[in-house]
C-alpha positions, 0 to 999 in steps of 0.5 A, spaced: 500 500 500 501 507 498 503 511 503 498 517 503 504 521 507 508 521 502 503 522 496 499 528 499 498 535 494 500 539 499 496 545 498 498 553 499 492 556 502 489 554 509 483 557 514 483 559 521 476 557 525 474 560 531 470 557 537 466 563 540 462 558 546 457 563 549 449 564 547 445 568 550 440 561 552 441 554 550 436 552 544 432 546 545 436 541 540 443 544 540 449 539 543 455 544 541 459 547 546 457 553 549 455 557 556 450 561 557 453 566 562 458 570 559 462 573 565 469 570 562 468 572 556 473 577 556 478 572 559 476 567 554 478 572 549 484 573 551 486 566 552 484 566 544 489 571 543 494 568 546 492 561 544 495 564 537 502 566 539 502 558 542 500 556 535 501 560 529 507 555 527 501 550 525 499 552 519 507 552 516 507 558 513 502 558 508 497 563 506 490 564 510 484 564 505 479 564 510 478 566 517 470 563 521 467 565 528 462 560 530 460 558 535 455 559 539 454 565 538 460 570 535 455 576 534 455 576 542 463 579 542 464 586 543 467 591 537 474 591 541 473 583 542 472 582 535 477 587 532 483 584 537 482 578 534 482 579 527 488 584 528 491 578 532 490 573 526 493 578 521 499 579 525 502 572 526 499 569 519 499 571 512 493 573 510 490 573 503 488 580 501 481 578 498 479 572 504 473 571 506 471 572 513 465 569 516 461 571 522 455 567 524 450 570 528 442 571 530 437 576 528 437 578 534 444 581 535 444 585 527 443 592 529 445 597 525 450 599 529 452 591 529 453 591 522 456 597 521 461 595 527 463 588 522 463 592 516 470 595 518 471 590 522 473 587 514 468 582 516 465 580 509 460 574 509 454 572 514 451 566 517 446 568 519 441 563 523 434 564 522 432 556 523 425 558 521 419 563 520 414 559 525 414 564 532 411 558 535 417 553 532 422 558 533 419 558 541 419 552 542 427 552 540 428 557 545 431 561 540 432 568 542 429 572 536 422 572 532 421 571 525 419 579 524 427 580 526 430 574 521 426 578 515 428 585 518 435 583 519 437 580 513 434 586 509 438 591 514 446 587 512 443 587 505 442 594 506 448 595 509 453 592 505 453 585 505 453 582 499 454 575 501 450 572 506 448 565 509 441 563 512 440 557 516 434 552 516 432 546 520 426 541 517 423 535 520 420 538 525 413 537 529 411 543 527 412 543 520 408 540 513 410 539 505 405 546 505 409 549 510 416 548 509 413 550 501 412 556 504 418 558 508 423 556 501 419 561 497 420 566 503 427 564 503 427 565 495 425 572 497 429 574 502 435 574 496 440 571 499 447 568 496 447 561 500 442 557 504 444 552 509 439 546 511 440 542 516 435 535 518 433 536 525 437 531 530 435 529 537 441 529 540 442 525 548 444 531 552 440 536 549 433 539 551 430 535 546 433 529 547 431 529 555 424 531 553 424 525 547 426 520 552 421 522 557 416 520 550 414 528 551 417 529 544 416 524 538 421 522 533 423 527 528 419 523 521 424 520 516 419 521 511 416 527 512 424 529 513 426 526 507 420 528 501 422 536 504 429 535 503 428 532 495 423 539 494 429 543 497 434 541 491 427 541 487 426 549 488 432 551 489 436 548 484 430 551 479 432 559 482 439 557 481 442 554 487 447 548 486 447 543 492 454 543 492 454 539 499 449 535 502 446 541 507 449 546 503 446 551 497 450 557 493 449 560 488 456 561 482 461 564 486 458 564 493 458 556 496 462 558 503 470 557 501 471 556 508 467 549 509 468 547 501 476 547 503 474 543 510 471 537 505 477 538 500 482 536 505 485 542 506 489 544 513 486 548 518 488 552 525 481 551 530 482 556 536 478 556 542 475 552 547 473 545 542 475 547 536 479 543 532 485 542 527 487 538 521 494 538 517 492 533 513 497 527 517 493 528 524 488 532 527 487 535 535 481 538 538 481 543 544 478 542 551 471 542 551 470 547 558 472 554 557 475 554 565 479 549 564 482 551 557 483 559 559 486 556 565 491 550 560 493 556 556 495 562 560 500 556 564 501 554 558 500 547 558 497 542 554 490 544 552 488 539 546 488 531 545 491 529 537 491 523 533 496 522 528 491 519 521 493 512 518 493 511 512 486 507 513 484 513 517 486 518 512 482 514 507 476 514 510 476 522 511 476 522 505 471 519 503 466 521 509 468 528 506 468 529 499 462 524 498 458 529 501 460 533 495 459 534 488 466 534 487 466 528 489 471 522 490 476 521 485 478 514 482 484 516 480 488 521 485 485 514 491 490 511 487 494 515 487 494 516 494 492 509 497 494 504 491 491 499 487 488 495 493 484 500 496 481 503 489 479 496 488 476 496 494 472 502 493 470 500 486 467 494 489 462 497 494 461 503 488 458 497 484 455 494 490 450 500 491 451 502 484 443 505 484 446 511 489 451 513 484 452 516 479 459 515 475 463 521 470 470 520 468 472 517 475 468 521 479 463 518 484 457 522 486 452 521 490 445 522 486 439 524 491 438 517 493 444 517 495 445 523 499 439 521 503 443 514 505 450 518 505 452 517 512 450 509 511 454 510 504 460 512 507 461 507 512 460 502 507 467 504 504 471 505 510 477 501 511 477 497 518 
């Protein structure tokens, strides 16, 4: 077998993701990592700062194409806090002049004069997280804004200047119908934004809904009703050209997120903050999931993250969990290259195994939509023991 170390295409631009864990409440289905009190936020900042000067040997040199605060909730940080980091970023690392910079924030968050503040602060893309245009299902996720506000403040960054914007979906839920999930697809058509991201509901362990659904208060999320939304989606927004470039993911030409693109692509990225993650392409680490233990580690500069070092099974099976999900694709040729003969035939053979879910195009295998409601499964049917 082919060493993958020894074949990997080294690539000249890379991104920076930043973790912000504080929200102003919990919403009911979220398992990210988070804290609704916002006392240590300005040490949390600092401790991110510093974090930089620990690590900005990471990425080797190259180029930054792209910086992402998520979160959480990044909109929560003040213009200084925000400005501090930003201005810390660009002076230990090589910045592209034209990289993109996303925020991710709620409607709540977007003033006037908080948009004004991510204009200057060069900040260029937004993700911003509406989730739904129902007041009763946006209460029942304990999201702290109204749909009035999602409309109000979409309209407002466009007025202000943003030009690439992003919105968050959730379908499957209890509250909603093909009639209803209709509608909110044409409410989004309308809003005119350049990305739209959509996520299946999932009822996770430790969250609300999922303590709820285990008390059999909540019912299960409805794979059919889940399903028959997810192919209207594709059916209407690639009819207003949208391209779905990845399972959840909807851009139009030159607007899909580089930021993502580049994470399903195998590029090297630098994750700071509590929980954050990193990818070299060889090994990947995540930070410690506790904001006290990691303000704490990093001030004493001790060891605040755990790391694995990929085998050449395990960088094969990142691969295929990534690019599958995209239209790119997985590519015959460069599996080959990387990991030989033996694994691109092992991976031909489960292509042909479940050959209704493909489609096949000068060696490049992509999901079709059948699959892409079966590419968790999929995936896992391709991965090397």
């Amino acid at each position: 077998m082919v060493s993958a170390s020894k074949n990997r295409k080294f690539v000249s631009l890379s991104g920076i993701y930043i973790h912000i864990p504080f929200c102003k409440q919990a919403c009911t289905y979220c398992d990210f990592h988070f804290s609704v009190n916002m006392n240590s936020k300005p040490e949390l900042v600092k401790a991110i700062l510093l974090e930089i000067d620990q690590r900005k040997n990471y990425l080797e040199g190259e180029e930054i194409e792209t910086i992402y605060f998520g979160g959480g909730t990044p909109s929560v940080l003040s213009e200084d806090e925000l400005n501090s980091i930003l201005d810390k970023i660009k002076k230990e690392f090589k910045v592209a002049k034209n990289a993109e910079i996303s925020l991710e924030c709620n409607p709540d968050d977007l003033t006037e004069e908080k948009l004004e503040q991510l204009k200057k602060a060069g900040i260029n893309r937004l993700s911003i997280g509406l989730q739904s245009f129902n007041e009763e299902e946006l209460k029942w996720m304990n999201r702290a804004h109204t749909a009035a506000e999602s409309l109000n403040c979409v309209k407002l960054a466009q007025d202000k200047g943003f030009d690439n914007i992003t919105i968050d979906l959730i379908y499957g839920s209890k509250f909603q119908d093909m009639e209803s999930w209709e509608r909110t697809l044409q409410t989004v058509l309308n809003l005119n934004v350049q990305h739209i991201s959509a996520y299946n509901l999932t009822i996770e362990a430790k969250t609300k809904l999922g303590l709820d659904h285990k008390k059999g208060t909540e019912p299960e999320v409805s794979e059919e009703l889940s399903s028959e939304q997810f192919k209207k989606m594709i059916e209407v927004l690639q009819k207003n050209k949208f391209v779905h470039y990845e399972i959840s993911n909807f851009g139009k030409a030159n607007f899909f997120s580089k930021h993502n693109s580049n994470y399903w692509k195998g590029t090297r990225y630098l994750g700071l903050g509590p929980a954050a993650h990193s990818f070299n392409t060889e090994s990947r680490q995540w930070n410690i999931s506790s904001n006290s233990a990691y303000i704490q580690k990093v001030n004493a500069n001790e060891l605040y993250f755990e790391k694995e070092t990929l085998t050449t099974q395990e960088q094969y099976n990142e691969y295929i969990l990534t690019r599958l999900r995209t239209t790119w694709g997985c590519d015959k040729k460069e599996i080959e290259k990387r990991f030989g003969k033996e694994v691109l035939s092992s991976f031909e053979i489960t292509v042909k195994k479940y050959q209704n879910y493909f489609d096949s195009k000068d060696g490049i295998i992509t999901l079709n939509i059948e699959g892409k409601l079966k590419a968790d499964f999929l995936a896992s049917e391709f991965f090397l023991e």
